[in-house]
DOMI-715744 format. One record per residue (C-alpha): residue number from 1; x, y, z. Coordinates in nm, 3 decimals, padded with zeros to 5 digits, always signed. Layout:
// residues N
<NUM,<X,Y,Z>>
...
// end
This chain:
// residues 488
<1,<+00.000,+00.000,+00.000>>
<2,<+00.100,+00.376,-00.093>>
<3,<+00.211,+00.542,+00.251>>
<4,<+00.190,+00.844,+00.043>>
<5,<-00.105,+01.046,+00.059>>
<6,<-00.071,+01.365,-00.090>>
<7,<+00.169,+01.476,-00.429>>
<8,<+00.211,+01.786,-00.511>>
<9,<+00.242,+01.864,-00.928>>
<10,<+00.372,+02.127,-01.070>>
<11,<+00.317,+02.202,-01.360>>
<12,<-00.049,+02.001,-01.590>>
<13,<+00.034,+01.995,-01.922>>
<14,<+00.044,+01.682,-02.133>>
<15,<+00.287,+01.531,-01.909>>
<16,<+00.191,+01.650,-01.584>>
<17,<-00.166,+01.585,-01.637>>
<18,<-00.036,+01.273,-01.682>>
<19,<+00.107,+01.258,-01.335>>
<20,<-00.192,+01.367,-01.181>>
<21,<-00.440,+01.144,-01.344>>
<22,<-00.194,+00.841,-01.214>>
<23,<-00.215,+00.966,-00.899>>
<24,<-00.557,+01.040,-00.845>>
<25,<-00.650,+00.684,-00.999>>
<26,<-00.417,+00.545,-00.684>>
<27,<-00.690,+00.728,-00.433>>
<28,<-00.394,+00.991,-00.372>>
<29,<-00.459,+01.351,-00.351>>
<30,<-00.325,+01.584,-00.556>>
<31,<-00.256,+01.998,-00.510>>
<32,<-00.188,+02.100,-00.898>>
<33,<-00.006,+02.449,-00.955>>
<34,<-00.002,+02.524,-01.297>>
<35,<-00.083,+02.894,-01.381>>
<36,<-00.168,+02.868,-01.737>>
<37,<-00.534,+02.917,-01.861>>
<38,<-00.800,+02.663,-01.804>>
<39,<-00.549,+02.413,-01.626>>
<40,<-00.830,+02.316,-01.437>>
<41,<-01.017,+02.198,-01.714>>
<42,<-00.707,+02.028,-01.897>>
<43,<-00.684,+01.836,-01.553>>
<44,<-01.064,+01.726,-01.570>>
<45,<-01.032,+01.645,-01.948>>
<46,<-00.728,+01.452,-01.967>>
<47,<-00.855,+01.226,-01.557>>
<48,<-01.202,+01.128,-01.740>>
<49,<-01.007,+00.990,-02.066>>
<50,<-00.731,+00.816,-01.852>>
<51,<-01.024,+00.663,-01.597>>
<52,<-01.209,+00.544,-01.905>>
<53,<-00.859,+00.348,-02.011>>
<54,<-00.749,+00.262,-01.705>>
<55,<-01.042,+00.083,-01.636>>
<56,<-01.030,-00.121,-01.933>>
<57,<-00.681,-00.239,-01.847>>
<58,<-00.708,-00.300,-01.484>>
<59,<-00.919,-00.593,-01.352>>
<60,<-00.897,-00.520,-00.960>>
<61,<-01.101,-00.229,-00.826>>
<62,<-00.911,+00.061,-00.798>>
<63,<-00.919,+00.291,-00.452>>
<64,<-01.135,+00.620,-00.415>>
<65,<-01.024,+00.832,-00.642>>
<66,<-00.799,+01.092,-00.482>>
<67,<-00.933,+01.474,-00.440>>
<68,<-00.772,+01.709,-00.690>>
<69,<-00.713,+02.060,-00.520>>
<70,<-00.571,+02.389,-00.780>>
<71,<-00.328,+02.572,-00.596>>
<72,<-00.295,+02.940,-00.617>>
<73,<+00.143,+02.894,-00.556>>
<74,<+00.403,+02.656,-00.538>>
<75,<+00.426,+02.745,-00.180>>
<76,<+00.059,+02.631,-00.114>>
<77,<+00.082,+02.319,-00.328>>
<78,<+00.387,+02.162,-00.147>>
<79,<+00.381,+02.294,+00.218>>
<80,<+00.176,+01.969,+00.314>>
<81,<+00.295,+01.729,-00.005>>
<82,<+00.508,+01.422,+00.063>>
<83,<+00.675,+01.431,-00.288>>
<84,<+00.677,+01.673,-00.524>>
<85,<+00.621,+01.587,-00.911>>
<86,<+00.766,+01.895,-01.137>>
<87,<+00.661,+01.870,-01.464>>
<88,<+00.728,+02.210,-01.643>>
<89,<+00.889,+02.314,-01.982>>
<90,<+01.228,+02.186,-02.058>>
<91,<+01.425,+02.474,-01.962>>
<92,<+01.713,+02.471,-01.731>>
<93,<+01.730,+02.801,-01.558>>
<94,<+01.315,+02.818,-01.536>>
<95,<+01.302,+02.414,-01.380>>
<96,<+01.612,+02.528,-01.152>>
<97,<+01.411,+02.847,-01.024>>
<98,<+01.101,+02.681,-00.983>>
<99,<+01.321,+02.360,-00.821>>
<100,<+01.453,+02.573,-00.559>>
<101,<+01.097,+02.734,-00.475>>
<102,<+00.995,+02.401,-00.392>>
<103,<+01.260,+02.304,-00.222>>
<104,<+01.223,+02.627,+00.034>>
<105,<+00.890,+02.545,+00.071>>
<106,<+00.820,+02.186,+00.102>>
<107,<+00.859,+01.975,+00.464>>
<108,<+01.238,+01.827,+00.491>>
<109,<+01.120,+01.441,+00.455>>
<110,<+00.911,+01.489,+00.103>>
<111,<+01.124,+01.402,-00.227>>
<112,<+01.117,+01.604,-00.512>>
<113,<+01.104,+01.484,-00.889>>
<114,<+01.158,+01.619,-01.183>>
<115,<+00.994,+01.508,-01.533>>
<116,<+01.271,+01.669,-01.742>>
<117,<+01.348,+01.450,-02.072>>
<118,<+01.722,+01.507,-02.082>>
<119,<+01.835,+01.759,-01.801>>
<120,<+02.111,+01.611,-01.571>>
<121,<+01.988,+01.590,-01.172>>
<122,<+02.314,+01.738,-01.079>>
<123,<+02.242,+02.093,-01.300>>
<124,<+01.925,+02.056,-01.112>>
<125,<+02.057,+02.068,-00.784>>
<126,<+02.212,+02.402,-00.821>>
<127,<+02.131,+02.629,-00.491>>
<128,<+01.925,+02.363,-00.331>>
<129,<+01.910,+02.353,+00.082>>
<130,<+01.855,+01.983,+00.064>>
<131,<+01.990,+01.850,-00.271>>
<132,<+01.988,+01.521,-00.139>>
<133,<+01.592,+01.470,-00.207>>
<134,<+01.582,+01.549,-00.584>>
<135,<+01.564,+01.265,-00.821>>
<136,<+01.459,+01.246,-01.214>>
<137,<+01.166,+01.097,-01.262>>
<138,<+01.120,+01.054,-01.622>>
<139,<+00.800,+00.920,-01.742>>
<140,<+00.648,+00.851,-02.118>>
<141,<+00.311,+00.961,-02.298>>
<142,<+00.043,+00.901,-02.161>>
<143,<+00.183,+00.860,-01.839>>
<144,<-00.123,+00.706,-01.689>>
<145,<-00.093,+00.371,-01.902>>
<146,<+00.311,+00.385,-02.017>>
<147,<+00.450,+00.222,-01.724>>
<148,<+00.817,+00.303,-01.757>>
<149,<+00.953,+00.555,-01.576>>
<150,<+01.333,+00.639,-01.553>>
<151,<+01.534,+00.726,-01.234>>
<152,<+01.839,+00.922,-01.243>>
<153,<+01.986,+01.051,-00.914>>
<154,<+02.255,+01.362,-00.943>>
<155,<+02.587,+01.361,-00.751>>
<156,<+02.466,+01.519,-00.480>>
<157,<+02.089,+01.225,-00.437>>
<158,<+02.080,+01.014,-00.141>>
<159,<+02.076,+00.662,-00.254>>
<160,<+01.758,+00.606,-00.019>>
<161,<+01.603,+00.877,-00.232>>
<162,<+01.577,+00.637,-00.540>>
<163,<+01.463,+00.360,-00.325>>
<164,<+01.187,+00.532,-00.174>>
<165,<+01.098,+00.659,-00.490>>
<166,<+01.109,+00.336,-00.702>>
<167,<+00.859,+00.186,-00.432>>
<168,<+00.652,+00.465,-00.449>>
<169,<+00.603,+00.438,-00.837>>
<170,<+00.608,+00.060,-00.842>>
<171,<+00.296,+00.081,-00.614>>
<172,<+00.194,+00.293,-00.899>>
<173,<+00.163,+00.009,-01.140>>
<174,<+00.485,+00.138,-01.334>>
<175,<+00.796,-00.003,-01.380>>
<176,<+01.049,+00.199,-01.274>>
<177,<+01.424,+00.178,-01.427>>
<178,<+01.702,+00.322,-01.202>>
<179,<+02.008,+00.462,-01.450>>
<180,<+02.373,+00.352,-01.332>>
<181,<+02.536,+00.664,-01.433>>
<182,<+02.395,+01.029,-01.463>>
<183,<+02.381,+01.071,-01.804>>
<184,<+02.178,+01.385,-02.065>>
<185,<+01.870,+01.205,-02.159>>
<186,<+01.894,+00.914,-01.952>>
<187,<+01.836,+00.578,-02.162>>
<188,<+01.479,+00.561,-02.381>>
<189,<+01.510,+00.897,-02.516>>
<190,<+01.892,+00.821,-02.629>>
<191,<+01.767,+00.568,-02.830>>
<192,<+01.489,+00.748,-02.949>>
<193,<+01.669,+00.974,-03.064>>
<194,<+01.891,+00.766,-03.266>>
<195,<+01.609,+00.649,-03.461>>
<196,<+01.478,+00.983,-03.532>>
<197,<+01.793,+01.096,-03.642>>
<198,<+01.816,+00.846,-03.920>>
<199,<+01.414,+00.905,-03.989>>
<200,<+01.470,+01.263,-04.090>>
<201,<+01.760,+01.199,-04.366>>
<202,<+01.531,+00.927,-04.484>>
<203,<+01.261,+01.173,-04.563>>
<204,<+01.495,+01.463,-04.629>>
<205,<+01.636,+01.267,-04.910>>
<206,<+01.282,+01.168,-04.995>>
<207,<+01.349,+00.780,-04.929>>
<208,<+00.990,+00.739,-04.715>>
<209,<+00.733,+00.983,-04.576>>
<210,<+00.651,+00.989,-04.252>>
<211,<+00.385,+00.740,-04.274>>
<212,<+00.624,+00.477,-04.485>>
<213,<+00.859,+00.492,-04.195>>
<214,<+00.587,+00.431,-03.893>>
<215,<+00.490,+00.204,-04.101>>
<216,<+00.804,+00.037,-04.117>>
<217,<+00.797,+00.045,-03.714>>
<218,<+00.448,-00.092,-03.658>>
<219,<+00.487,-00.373,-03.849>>
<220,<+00.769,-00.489,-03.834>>
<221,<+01.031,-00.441,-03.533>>
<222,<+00.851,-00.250,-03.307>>
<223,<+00.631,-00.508,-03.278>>
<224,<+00.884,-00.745,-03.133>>
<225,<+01.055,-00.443,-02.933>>
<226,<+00.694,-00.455,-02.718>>
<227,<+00.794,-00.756,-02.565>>
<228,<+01.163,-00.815,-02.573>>
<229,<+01.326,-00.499,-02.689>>
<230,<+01.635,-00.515,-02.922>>
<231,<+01.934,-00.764,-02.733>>
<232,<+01.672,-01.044,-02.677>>
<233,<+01.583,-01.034,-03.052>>
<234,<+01.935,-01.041,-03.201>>
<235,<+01.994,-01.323,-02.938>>
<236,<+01.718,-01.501,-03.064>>
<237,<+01.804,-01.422,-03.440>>
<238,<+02.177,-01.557,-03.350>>
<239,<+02.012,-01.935,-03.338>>
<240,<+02.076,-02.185,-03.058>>
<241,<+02.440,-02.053,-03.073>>
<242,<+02.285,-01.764,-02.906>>
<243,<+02.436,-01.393,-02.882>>
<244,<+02.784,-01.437,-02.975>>
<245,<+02.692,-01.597,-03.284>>
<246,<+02.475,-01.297,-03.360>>
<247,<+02.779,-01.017,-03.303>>
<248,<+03.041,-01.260,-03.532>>
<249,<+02.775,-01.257,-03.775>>
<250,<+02.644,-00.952,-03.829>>
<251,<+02.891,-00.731,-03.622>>
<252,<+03.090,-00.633,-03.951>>
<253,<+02.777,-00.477,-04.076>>
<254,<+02.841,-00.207,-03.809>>
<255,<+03.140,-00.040,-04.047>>
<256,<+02.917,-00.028,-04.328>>
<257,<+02.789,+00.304,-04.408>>
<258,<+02.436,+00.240,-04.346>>
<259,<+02.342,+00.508,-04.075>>
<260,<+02.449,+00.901,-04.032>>
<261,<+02.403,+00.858,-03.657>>
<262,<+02.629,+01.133,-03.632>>
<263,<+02.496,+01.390,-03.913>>
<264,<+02.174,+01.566,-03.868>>
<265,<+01.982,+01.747,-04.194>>
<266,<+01.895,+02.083,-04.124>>
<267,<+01.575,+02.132,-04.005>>
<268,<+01.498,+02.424,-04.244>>
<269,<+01.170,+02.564,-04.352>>
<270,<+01.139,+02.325,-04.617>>
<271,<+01.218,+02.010,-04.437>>
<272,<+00.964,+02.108,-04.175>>
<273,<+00.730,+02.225,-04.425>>
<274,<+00.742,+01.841,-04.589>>
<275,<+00.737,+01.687,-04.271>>
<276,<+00.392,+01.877,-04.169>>
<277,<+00.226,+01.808,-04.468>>
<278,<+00.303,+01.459,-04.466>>
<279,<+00.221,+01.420,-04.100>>
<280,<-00.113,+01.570,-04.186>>
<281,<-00.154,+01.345,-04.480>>
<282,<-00.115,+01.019,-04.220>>
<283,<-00.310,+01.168,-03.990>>
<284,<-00.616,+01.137,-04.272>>
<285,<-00.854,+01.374,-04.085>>
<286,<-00.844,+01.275,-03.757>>
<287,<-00.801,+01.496,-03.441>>
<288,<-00.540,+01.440,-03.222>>
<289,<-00.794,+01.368,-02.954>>
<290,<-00.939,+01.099,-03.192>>
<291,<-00.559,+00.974,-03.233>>
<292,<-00.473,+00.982,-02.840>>
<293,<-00.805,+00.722,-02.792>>
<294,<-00.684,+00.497,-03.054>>
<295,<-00.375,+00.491,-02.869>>
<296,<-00.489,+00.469,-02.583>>
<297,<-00.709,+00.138,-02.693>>
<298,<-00.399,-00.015,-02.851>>
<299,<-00.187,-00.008,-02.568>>
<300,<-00.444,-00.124,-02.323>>
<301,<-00.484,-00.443,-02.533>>
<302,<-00.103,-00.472,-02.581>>
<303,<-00.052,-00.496,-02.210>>
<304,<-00.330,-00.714,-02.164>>
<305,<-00.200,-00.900,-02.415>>
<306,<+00.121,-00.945,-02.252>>
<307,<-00.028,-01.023,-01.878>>
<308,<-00.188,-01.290,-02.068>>
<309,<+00.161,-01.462,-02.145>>
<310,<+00.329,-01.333,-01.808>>
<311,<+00.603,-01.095,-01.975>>
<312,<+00.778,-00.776,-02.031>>
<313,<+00.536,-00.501,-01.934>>
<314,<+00.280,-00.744,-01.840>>
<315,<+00.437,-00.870,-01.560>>
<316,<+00.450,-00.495,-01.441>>
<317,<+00.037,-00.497,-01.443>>
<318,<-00.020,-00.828,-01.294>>
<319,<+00.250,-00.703,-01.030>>
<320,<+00.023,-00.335,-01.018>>
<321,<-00.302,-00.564,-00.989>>
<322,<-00.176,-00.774,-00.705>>
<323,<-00.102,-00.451,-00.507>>
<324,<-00.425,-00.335,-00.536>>
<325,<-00.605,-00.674,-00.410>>
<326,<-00.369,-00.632,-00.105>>
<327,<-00.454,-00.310,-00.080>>
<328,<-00.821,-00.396,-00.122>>
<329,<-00.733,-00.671,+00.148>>
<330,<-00.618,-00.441,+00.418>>
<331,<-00.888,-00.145,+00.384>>
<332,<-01.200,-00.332,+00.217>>
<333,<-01.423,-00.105,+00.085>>
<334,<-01.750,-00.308,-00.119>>
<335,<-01.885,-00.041,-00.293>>
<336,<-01.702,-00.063,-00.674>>
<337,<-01.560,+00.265,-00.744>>
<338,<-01.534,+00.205,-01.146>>
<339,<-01.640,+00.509,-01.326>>
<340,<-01.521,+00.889,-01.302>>
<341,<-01.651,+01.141,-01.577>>
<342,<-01.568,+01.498,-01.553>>
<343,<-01.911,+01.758,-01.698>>
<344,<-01.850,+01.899,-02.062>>
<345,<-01.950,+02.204,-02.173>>
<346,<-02.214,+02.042,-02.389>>
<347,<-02.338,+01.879,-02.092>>
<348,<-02.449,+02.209,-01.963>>
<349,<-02.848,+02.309,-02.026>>
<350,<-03.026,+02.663,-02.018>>
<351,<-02.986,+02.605,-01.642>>
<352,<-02.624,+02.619,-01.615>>
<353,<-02.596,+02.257,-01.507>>
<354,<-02.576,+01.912,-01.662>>
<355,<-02.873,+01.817,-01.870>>
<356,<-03.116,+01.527,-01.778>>
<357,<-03.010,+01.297,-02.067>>
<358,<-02.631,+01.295,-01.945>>
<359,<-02.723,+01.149,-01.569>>
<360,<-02.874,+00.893,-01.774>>
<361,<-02.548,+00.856,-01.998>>
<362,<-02.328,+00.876,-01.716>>
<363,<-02.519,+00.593,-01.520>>
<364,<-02.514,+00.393,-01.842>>
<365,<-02.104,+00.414,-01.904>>
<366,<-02.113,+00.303,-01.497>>
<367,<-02.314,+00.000,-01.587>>
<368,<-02.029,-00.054,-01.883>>
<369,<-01.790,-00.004,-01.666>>
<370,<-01.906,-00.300,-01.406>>
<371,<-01.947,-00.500,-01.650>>
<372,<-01.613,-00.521,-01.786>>
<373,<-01.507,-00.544,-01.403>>
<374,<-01.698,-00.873,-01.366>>
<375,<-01.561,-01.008,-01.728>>
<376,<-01.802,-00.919,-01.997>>
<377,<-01.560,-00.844,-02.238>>
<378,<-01.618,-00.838,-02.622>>
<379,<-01.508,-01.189,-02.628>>
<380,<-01.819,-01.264,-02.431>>
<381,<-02.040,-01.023,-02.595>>
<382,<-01.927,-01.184,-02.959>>
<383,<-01.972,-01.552,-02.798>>
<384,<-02.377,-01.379,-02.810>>
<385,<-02.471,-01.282,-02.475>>
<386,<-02.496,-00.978,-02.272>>
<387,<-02.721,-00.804,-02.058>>
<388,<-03.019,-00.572,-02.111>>
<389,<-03.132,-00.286,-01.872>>
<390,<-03.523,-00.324,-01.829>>
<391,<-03.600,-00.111,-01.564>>
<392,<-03.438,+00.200,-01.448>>
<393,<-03.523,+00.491,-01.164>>
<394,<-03.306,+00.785,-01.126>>
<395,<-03.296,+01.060,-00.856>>
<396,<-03.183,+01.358,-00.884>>
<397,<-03.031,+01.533,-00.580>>
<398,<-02.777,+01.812,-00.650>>
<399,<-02.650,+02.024,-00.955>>
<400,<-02.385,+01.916,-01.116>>
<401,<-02.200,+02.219,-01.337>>
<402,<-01.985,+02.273,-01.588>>
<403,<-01.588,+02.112,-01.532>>
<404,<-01.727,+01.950,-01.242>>
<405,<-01.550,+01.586,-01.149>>
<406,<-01.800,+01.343,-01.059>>
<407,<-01.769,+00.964,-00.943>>
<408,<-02.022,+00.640,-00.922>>
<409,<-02.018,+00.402,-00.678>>
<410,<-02.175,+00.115,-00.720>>
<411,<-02.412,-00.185,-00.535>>
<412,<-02.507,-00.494,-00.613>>
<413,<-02.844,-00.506,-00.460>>
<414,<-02.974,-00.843,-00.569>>
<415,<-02.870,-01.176,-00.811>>
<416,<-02.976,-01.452,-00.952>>
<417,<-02.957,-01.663,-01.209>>
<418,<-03.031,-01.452,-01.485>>
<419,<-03.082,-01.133,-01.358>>
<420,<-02.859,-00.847,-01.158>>
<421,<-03.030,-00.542,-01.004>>
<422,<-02.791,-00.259,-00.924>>
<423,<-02.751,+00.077,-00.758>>
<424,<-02.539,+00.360,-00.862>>
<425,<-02.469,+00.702,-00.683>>
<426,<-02.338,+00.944,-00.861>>
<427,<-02.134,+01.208,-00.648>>
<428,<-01.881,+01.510,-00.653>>
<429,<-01.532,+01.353,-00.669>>
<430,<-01.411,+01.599,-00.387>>
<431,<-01.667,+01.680,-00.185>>
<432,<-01.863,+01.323,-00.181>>
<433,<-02.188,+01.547,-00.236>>
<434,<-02.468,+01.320,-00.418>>
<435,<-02.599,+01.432,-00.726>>
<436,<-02.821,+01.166,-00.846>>
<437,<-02.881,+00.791,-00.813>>
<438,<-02.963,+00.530,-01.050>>
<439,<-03.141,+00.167,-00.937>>
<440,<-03.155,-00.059,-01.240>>
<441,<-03.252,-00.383,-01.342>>
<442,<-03.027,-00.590,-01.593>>
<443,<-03.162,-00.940,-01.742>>
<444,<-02.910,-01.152,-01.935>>
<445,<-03.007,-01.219,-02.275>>
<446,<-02.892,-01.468,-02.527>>
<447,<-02.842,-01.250,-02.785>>
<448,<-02.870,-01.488,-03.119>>
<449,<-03.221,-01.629,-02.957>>
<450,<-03.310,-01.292,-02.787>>
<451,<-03.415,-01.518,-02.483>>
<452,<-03.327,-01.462,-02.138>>
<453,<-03.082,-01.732,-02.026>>
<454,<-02.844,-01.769,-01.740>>
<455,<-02.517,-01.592,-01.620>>
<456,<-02.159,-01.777,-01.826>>
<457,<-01.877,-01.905,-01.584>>
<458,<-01.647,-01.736,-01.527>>
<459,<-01.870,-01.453,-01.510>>
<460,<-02.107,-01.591,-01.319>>
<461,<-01.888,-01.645,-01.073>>
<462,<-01.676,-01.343,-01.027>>
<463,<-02.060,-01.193,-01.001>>
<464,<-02.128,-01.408,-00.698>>
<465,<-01.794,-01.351,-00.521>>
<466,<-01.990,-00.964,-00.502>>
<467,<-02.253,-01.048,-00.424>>
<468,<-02.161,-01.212,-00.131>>
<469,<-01.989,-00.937,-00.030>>
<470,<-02.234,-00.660,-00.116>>
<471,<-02.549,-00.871,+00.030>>
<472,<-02.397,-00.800,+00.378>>
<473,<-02.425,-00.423,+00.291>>
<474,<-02.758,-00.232,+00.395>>
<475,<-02.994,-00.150,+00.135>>
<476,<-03.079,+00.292,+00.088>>
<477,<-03.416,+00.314,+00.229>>
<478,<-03.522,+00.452,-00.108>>
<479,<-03.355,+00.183,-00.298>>
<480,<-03.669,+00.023,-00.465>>
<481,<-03.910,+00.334,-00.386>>
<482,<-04.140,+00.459,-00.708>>
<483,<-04.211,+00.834,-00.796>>
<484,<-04.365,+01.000,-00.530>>
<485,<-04.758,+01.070,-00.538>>
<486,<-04.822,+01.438,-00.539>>
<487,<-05.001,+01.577,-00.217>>
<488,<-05.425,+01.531,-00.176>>
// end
């Protein structure tokens, strides 16, 4: 279990929204200071696509979503933190200013991390009271379902510092990769690099377009480098004689003048002009928020696909998973926490609050949202069964307005063989005020017959494990009530 309960991040862009959603998904507050426009929104925004993902990857229940507080300074976002994520532009002398703000301000025993890409720790450290707490902690987009994140310690980090912290993101469900040497860049990004390098001669000397080249990628190696990266593979290509066989073989090929590692083309208007257009040629119309959910799909059913044969960055969920069921273990909480949404503008009626039609959409991505906790995957849904809602009764309690981060918890309230009656309350993420609640009725259908039938194994009985649990729980007294009769 996290010991840690509060992180302050600075900085919510891309990256540190990231950071934040990660957190938050781990039940761990968060005080955000980022001063830029609407960085409340952005937070909002980028939590309800990450829930929606995270979800879909992760079979155990996840804890009560932390509370998200904006911060008004650095000062008031770390005072109380017990570590510090800084995730601001990559510039030295503004992440060393800001660096040293936090490091006057928050309490002696809270570490401090920095996102930066390529900055050395050490240049970090410059005029810090206690350099001994600051630590890189380099993540990867999204950082709510990548789970690598580099460690680099400067000459002046305490040892203990990268201990603590690798435990701390480990409990994070990420895999965290402590660098032997201070080094610009750290590892990933070196190689990265290296490969981008050689991508822009290659389209700079009009061998591929951009898409040729990804193309190249997806198909071919870095579909391997998912799972075993790029030693494993030449070992494996070097036959039973293994490695060495590999490096006789093909290590001549490394003199041959196949690469300009070394030589970078000019990025000049007209390189980056035909590097645009052909970017927006691959992208074939679609938004980059329409690109971040397709990868955000892909890589939840590459890492399930890897859990399924125990390896690489699989291991690193089932390892995440097992945490929370100890977790679970230790403070059991029966209600399912499985669905987090944050209100859209469009949301918003003549009223100024969310419109009667979303409750009803909201309650129905909850019901999703429990049933791909108990199994019902599209494997089962394709087999032909599912479930049909046949009754529903909502309440409504409490406004819900515009940027507003809301939560469902959910109850089993009765089972049987073929049908599943549930309760959802929807509530105010930091405040636990409840808006609304749903009760509804779910029979399970065979869908080629349109008959109702009973409950599959194994679904059935990950659904009775609950309700054994959640049939100790009292039932709302107006769980099961109809619309009230209007005064004689």
């Amino acid at each position: 279990m996290n010991s840690i309960k509060t992180v302050a991040a600075i900085g919510g862009g891309v990256i540190g929204g990231g950071w934040v959603a990660r957190f938050l998904l781990n039940g761990i507050d968060v005080n955000l200071y980022d001063p830029s426009d609407g960085a409340a929104e952005k937070a909002h925004n980028l939590l309800s696509k990450a829930t929606k993902s995270v979800r879909k990857l992760v079979t155990q229940p996840l804890p009560t979503p932390g509370k998200l507080k904006l911060c008004t300074s650095i000062r008031e976002a770390v005072e109380v933190a017990e570590f510090v994520q800084e995730s601001t532009p990559e510039n030295l002398e503004l992440k060393k200013t800001i660096l040293r703000e936090v490091d006057q301000y928050a309490p002696i025993e809270c570490l401090i991390a920095s996102s930066t890409s390529g900055l050395k720790p050490s240049d970090l450290q410059t005029g810090f009271s206690h350099p001994e707490r600051l630590l890189v902690g380099h993540p990867f987009n999204p950082v709510y379902l990548m789970p690598l994140v580099e460690l680099c310690g400067g000459t002046k980090t305490d040892p203990q510092t990268l201990k603590k912290a690798a435990t701390f993101y480990s409990n994070l469900g990420m895999h965290p990769l402590v660098v032997r040497k201070e080094i610009d860049a750290f590892i990933a990004d070196r190689l990265m690099e290296a490969l981008w390098r050689e991508a822009l001669w290659l389209i700079e000397e009009d061998v591929a377009t951009a898409e040729e080249i990804d193309d190249a990628l997806r198909y071919g190696p870095g579909l391997r480098w998912a799972m075993m990266g790029t030693f494993q593979i030449y070992r494996i290509a070097g036959g039973e004689a293994g490695m060495g066989h590999f490096l006789s073989q093909f290590g001549p090929a490394l003199k041959w003048p196949w690469t300009k590692l070394m030589d970078v083309p000019d990025l000049d208007e007209e390189l980056i002009t035909k590097i645009s257009e052909q970017s927006d040629a691959q992208a074939k119309g679609l938004s980059i928020s329409e690109l971040e959910n397709i990868r955000d799909q892909g890589l939840v059913e590459i890492l399930k696909s890897l859990q399924r044969i125990d390896w690489a960055a699989g291991k690193t969920l089932t390892k995440y998973e097992n945490h929370l069921r100890l977790q679970q273990a230790e403070h059991p909480s029966p209600l399912l926490d499985l669905y987090t949404t944050t209100v859209h503008a469009d949301w918003i009626d003549y009223n100024g609050h969310m419109t009667e039609h979303r409750y009803l959409q909201a309650f129905g991505e909850a019901t999703d949202a429990l049933l791909e906790h108990i199994g019902m995957a599209s494997r089962y849904l394709t087999a032909g069964h599912s479930v049909y809602t046949v009754e529903t009764h909502i309440r409504h309690l409490a406004e819900a307005k515009e940027g507003a981060l809301l939560k469902v918890s959910t109850q089993i309230l009765g089972k049987d063989l073929k049908r599943l009656r549930i309760l959802h309350i929807l509530s105010h993420a930091t405040t636990d005020e409840v808006v609304a609640t749903a009760e509804h009725m779910l029979l399970h259908v065979n869908t080629k017959t349109l008959k109702v039938c009973p409950f599959l194994e194994p679904l059935d009985n990950t659904l009775n494990g609950l309700w054994a649990d959640h049939s100790m729980l009292a039932v709302p007294t107006f769980a099961g009530s109809r619309i009230q009769d209007l005064d004689p």
